[in-house]
N, C-alpha and C positions, 0 to 999 in steps of 0.2 A: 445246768446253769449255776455258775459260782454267784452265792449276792455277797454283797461286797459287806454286808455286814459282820459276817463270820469273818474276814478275811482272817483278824488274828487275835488270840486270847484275850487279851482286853475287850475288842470290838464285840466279840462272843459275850463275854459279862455282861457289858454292857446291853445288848438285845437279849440278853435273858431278864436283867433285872427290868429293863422296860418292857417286856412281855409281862410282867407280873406283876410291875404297875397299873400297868392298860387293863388286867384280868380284874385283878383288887380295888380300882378307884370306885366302881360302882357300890360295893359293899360298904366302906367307908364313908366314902362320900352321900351328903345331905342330897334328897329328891329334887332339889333346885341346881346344886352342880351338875347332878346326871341327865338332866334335862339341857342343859347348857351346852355338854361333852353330845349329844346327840344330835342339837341345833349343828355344831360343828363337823361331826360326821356328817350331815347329809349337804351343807356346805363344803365340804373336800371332795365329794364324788362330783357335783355341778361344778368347779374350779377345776379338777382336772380333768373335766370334758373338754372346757371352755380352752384351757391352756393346752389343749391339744390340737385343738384348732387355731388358736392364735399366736401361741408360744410356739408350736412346732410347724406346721403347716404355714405361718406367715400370714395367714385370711383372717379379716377384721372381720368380727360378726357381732350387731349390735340387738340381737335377735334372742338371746339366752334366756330370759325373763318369757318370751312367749315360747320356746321349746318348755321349757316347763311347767306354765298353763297348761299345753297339750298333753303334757303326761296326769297330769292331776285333776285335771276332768275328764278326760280316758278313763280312768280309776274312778272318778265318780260317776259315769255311765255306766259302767259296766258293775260295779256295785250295785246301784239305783235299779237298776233296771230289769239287769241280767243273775244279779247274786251268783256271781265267779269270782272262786278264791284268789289270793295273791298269787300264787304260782301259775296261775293264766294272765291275772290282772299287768302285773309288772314285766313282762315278755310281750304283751300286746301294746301298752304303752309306750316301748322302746322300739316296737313296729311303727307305731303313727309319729310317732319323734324321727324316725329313720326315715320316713316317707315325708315327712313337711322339711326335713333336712336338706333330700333330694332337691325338693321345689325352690328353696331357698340358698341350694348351691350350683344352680342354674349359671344366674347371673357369674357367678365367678370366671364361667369359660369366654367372658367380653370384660366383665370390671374388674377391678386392682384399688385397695388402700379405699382413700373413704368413700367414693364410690359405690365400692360393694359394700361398705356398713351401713351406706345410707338404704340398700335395698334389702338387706337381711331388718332394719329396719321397721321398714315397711314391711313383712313379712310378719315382724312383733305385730302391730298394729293387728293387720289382719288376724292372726289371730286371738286376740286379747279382743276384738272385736265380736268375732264368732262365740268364744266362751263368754263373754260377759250380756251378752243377747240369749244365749239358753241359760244362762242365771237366771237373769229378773225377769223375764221372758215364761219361764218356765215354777216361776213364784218361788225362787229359790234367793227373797234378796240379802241375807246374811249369809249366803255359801249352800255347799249341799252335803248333808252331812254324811260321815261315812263310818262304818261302823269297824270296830278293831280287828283287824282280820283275823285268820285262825291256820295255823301251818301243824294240820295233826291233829294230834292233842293240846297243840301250845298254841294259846292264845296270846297274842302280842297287845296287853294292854299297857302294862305295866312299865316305867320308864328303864328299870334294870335289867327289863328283859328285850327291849329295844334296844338296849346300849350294845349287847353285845350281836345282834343281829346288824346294826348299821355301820358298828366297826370293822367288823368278817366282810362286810361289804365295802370298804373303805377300801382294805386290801385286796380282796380281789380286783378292785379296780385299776387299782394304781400298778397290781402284777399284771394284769391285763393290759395295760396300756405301755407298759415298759418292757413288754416281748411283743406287743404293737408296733413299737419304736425300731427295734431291731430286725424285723421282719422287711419286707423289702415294699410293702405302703407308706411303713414309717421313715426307711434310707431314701424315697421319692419325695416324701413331705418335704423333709430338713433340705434335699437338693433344692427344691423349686422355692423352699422360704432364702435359701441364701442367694443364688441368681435363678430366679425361671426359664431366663432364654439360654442357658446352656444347661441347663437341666431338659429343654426340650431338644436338643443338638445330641446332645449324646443318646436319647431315645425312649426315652420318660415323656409318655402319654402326660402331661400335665393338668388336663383337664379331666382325664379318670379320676387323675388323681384328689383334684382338688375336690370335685362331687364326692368323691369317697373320703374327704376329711369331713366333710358338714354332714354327709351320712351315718359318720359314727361319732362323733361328737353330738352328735341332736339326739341318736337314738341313747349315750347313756345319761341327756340334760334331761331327755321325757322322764325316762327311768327316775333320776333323782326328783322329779317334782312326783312323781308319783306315790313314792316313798317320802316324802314330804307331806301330801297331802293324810296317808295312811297315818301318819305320825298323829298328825293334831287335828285325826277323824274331821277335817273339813277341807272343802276346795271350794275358794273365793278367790273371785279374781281381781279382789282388792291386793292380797299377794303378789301380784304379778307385775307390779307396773314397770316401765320402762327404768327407773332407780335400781331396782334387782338385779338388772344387766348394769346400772354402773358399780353394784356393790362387787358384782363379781368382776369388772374388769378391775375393780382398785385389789382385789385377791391377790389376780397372777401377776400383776403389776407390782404391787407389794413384797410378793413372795419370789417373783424370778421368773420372767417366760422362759415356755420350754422347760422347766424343771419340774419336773414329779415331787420333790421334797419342796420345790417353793410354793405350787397349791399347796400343800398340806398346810405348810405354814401360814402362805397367805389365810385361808380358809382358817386358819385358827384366831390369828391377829381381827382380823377384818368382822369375823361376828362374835369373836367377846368384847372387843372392845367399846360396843355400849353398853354394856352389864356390866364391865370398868367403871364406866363414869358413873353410872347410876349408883353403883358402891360407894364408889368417893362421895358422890354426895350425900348420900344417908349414913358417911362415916361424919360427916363435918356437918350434919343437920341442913344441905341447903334447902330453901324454900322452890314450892313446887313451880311458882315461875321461872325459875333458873335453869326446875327441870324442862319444862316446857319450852324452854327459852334450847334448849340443848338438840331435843329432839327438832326443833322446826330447821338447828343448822346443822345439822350431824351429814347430812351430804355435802356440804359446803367443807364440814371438815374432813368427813373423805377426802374430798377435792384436793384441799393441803396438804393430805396424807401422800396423795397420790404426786402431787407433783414438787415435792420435799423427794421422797424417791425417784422419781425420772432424774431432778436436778445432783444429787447426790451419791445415789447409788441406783444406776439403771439396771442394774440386774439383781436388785432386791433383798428378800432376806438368806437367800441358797448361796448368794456368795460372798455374804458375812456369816455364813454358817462357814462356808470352806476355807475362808480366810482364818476363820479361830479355830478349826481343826488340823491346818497345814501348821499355823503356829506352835500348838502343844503335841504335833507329831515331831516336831525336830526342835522344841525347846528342852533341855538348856542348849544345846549343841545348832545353834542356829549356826546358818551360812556364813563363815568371812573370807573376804579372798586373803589370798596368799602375799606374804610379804614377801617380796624380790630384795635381795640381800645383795648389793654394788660389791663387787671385786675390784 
């Protein structure tokens, strides 16, 4: 497989010096940006579950927030109870994600559009239901705590040492899902997201297929809440609420459905950008009711965020990415037609 980043010497540079960016910012960088850059890793792997299933497949699922839950009390069960490392814990997770995925891409082989988000939905509920009932239930009412895991000899407590285990997994996912794409699950998704009924005409089971979008999308949202919860040794299903699913659809709506570079992106915009304003305003001294005053509208300004992009630029930040990299591939030598010279 050629990646298009090597294509050519420049491109080359350029992905070596951001290899060694990505390598070196943990070093450099203060325990509070590495902290930040990790928030964001485990935000790009849930964005592009999410935009696999919605950007590529076409299937509204408003259900993301409780695949998640399921992966991060999975991991606190099995923790709690069982004391099984992370290389059992995170592949058993992405089972119960793949399995309440299944039950949740049911409905898809009768509903279309919101419809089915209202019953993927319902599906959050349920589960946010179930996990928040063995919380307080189980006398766990601030979370269930979890302990750092340990891979060998390496104990994953440390934020630098996180950094480079959830970025290795950042990649993998996004290689994973982009020879996904090209695979013939992925050429049936993109068929049935652009017409479904001739996508079923020509001989594409549509409904394997569409069960097998919510079955792998759910199995790697479990996966990321799981790795979520490991992170900040707790799973509380205050985490979880129905918002979590709108921060991740303002992600791939932000960054570009359908595009692997636009989760990143989105997933990068969408959760620093309250660690923005919070800088700004401890750069300009505001007073803590303004902070308060931020936090209680910071989904309302999502809101605008999201639909300033629908109105503007519907295909997000991947195609003001390509738009400013078509321009300084053929600037100065930009396109003019030809001047027809009258005889």
């Amino acid at each position: 497989m050629v990646i298009e980043a090597f294509d050519t010497p420049f491109r080359k540079k350029c992905a070596v010096l951001g290899f060694f960016v990505l390598v070196g910012f943990p070093f450099v960088a203060s325990g509070y940006f590495v902290h930040i850059a990790n928030l964001i890793a485990i935000s790009c792997i849930g964005a592009l579950a999410l935009n696999l299933l919605c950007g590529n497949a076409g299937l509204l699922s408003l259900g993301h927030a409780g695949f998640m839950a399921s992966g991060a009390f999975t991991t606190a069960i099995m923790t709690l109870h069982f004391k099984m490392p992370i290389w059992i814990v995170l592949p058993v997770s992405g089972v119960v994600g793949a399995m309440l995925g299944f039950i949740a891409g049911l409905p898809s082989l009768r509903l279309k559009g919101i419809y089915l988000g209202l019953s993927t939905l319902a599906m959050h509920h349920l589960i946010h239901y179930g996990c928040s009932e063995y919380q307080f239930h189980g006398g766990f009412g601030f979370g269930i705590r979890i302990e750092d895991p340990r891979i060998g000899p390496l104990i994953l407590a440390d934020d630098r040492v996180w950094y480079f285990v959830l970025w290795v997994l950042v990649g993998l996912t996004a290689l994973y899902i982009k020879n996904l794409l090209r695979s013939r699950p992925g050429r049936a998704w993109i068929a049935i997201h652009n017409r479904d009924i001739a996508a079923e005409i020509i001989g594409i089971n549509i409904g394997y297929y569409k069960v097998l979008a919510f079955i792998v999308s759910s199995m790697i949202t479990a996966m990321a809440g799981s790795l979520y919860s490991y992170y900040t040794n707790v799973a509380s299903i205050d985490e979880y609420s129905f918002m979590l699913t709108i921060y991740y659809l303002a992600m791939i709506i932000v960054g570009g459905m359908g595009s692997i570079l636009g989760s990143l992106m989105g997933a990068f915009l969408i959760t620093i950008l309250p660690f923005t304003f919070l800088y700004i305003f401890d750069f300009f001294e505001v007073s803590g009711v303004m902070k308060n005053f931020f936090f209680a509208v910071r989904s309302g300004i999502f809101g605008v965020v999201i639909i300033l992009f629908l109105l503007i630029e519907p295909l997000g930040l991947a195609e003001i990415w390509r738009r400013v990299r078509t321009f300084f591939q053929l600037w100065p030598f930009r396109f003019k037609p030809l001047q027809v010279t009258k005889r």
